[in-house]
C-alpha positions as CSV (number, residue, x, y, z in Angstrom):
1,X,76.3,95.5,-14.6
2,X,74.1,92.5,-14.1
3,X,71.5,92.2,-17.1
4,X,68.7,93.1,-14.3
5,X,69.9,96.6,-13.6
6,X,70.4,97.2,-17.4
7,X,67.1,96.6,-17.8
8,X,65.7,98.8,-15.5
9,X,67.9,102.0,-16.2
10,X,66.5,101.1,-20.4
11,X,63.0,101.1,-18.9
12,X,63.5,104.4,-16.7
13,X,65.3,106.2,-19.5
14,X,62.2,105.3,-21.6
15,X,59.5,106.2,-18.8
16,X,61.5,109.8,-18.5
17,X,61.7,110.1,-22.3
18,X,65.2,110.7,-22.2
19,X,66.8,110.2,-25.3
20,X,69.0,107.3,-26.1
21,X,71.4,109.5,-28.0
22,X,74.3,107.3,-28.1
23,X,72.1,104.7,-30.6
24,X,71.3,107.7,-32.6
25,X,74.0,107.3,-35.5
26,X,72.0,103.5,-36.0
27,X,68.7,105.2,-35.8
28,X,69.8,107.8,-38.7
29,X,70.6,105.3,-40.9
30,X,67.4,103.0,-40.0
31,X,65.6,105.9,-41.0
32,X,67.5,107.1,-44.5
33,X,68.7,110.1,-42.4
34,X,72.0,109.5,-43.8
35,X,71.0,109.3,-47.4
36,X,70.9,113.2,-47.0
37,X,72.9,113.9,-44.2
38,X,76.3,113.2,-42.8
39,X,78.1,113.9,-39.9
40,X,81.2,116.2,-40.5
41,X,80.2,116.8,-44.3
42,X,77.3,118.5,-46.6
43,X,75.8,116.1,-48.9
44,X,72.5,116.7,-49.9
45,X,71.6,118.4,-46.9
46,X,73.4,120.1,-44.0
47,X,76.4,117.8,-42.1
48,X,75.2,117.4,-38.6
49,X,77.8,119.4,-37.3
50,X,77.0,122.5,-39.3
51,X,73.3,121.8,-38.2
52,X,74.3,122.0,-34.4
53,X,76.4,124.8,-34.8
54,X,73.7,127.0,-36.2
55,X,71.2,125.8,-33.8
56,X,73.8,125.9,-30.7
57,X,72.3,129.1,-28.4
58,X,69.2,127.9,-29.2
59,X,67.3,126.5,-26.1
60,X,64.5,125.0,-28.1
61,X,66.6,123.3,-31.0
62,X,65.3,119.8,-29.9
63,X,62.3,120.5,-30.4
64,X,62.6,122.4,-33.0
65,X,64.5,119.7,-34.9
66,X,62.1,117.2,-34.3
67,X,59.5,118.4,-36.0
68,X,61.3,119.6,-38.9
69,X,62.6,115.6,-38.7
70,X,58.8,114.1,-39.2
71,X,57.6,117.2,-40.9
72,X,60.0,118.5,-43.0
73,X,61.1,122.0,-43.8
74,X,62.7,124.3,-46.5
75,X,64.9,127.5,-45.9
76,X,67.1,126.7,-42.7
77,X,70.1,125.7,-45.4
78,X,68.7,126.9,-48.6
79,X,66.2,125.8,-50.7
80,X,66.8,122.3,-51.3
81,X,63.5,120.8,-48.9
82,X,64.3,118.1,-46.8
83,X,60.7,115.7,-46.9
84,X,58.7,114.7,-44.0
85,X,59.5,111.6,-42.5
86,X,56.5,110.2,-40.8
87,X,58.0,106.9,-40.2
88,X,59.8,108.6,-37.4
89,X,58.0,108.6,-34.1
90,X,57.8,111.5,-32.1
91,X,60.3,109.7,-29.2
92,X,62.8,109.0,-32.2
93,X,62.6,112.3,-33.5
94,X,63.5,113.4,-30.4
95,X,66.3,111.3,-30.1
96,X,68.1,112.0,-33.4
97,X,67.5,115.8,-32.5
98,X,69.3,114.9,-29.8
99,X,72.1,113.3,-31.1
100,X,72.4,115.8,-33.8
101,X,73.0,118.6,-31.4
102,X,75.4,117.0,-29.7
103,X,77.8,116.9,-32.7
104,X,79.7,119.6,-32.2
């Protein structure tokens, strides 16, 4: 692809809001997601797969995840709270959610 089109299909998927999800795993650590959280594994939190899983028939679990990802929650996994994270836009938010559905 010539550097022209790339541009243009970054600056669509951004207009739609689609969510990058394949730069997710950078933007989880950018955003200490991973100091709780791992993929295939429970650390301090749910792995991302276990996370999916629960939230799998659920057609509002992107959503859903992205608030809980700027706002925080307690009680989906136990009672260990997982804190806000107001760093995170709403757009990247989205994306993670994303991403972390799609670990499966």
């Amino acid at each position: 692809m010539n550097k022209t089109l790339v541009i243009s299909l970054f600056t669509l998927a951004g207009l739609l809001g689609a969510p990058l999800a394949w730069a997710s795993p950078e933007l989880a650590r950018s955003k200490n997601c991973m100091a709780c959280h791992a993929v295939d594994k429970k650390l301090v939190g749910p792995s991302y797969k276990d996370v999916a899983a629960k939230y799998a028939n659920d057609k509002d679990a992107v959503a859903k995840l992205a608030k809980k990802i700027r706002e925080g929650g307690v009680g989906s996994f136990g009672q260990i709270p997982m804190p806000a994270n107001p760093q995170v836009s709403e757009a990247e938010a989205r994306t993670l959610a994303a991403w972390v559905m799609a670990q499966k």
